[in-house]
N, C-alpha and C positions, 0 to 999 in steps of 0.2 A: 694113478688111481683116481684122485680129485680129478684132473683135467678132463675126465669121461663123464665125470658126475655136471659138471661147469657145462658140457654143450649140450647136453640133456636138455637142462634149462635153459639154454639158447635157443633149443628145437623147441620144448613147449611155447616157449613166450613167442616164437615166430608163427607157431602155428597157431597162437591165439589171434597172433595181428592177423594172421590170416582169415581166418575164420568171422572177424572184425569186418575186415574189406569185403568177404562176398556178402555180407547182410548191409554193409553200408551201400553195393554196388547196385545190391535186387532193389533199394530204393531208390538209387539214381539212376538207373534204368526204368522206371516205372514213373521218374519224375520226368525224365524226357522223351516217354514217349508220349506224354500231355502239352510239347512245346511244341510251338509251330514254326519253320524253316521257310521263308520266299524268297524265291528269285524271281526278277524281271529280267527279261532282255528282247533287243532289238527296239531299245526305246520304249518300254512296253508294251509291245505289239504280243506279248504272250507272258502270260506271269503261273507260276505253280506253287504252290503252298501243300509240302508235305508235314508229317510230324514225323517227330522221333522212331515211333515205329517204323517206318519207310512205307506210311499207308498217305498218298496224294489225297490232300481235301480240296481242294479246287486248281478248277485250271481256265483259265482265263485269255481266249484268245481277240485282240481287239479286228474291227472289221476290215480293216485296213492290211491286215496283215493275210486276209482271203482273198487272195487271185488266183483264177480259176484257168492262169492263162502258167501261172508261177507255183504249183503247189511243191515242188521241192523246197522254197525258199523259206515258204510254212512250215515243212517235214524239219527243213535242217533247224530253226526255231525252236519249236518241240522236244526236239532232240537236244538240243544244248540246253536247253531249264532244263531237262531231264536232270541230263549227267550232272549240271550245276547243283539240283536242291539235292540229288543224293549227295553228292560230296560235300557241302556245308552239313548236312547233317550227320555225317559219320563223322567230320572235322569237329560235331558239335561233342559228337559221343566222347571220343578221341583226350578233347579239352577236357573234357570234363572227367574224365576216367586219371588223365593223369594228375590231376587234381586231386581226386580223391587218394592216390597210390600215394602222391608228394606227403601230403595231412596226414597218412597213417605208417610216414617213415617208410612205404617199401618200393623197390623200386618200382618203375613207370610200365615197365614190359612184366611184370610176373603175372598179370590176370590176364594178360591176352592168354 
């Protein structure tokens, strides 16, 4: 009869952390989509800077890396800052989410 009473209040007190973590998370989501993410590569020759949101705020491609004789070698360029700034910055989400789940005792996978 107690032992029913006992997870009740297991359940509440989890749902409170819960409840805890999505208002601590709409803040860390709202702080990281104000950080900015850059990759370079090919030695510079092209650099992108996205934020957290996954919205690109520059892109920067140096002139050296435009031949008009080689424009795949640009495309494949592009393409790998691409996929690089997205993945540092879902790696940033990632880090930072499990962080937060670690600080509020729960585990690391329940807000996905």
């Amino acid at each position: 009869m107690f032992g029913g009473m006992g997870n009740m209040g297991n359940m509440a007190q989890m749902m409170k952390k819960v409840q805890k973590a999505q208002a601590q998370m709409k803040l860390m989501q709202e702080e990281i989509k104000k950080k900015t993410v850059e990759v370079t590569v090919g030695g510079g020759a092209v650099k992108i800077a996205m934020n957290g949101d996954h919205v690109v705020q520059s892109l920067y491609i140096d002139k050296s890396a435009v031949d008009p004789e080689d424009v795949e070698m640009l495309q494949d360029l592009v393409l790998s800052a691409m996929n690089e700034v997205i993945k540092k910055t879902d790696d940033l989400m990632n880090t930072e989410m499990q962080k937060l789940m670690s600080s509020l005792g729960l585990p690391a996978g329940m807000m996905g």
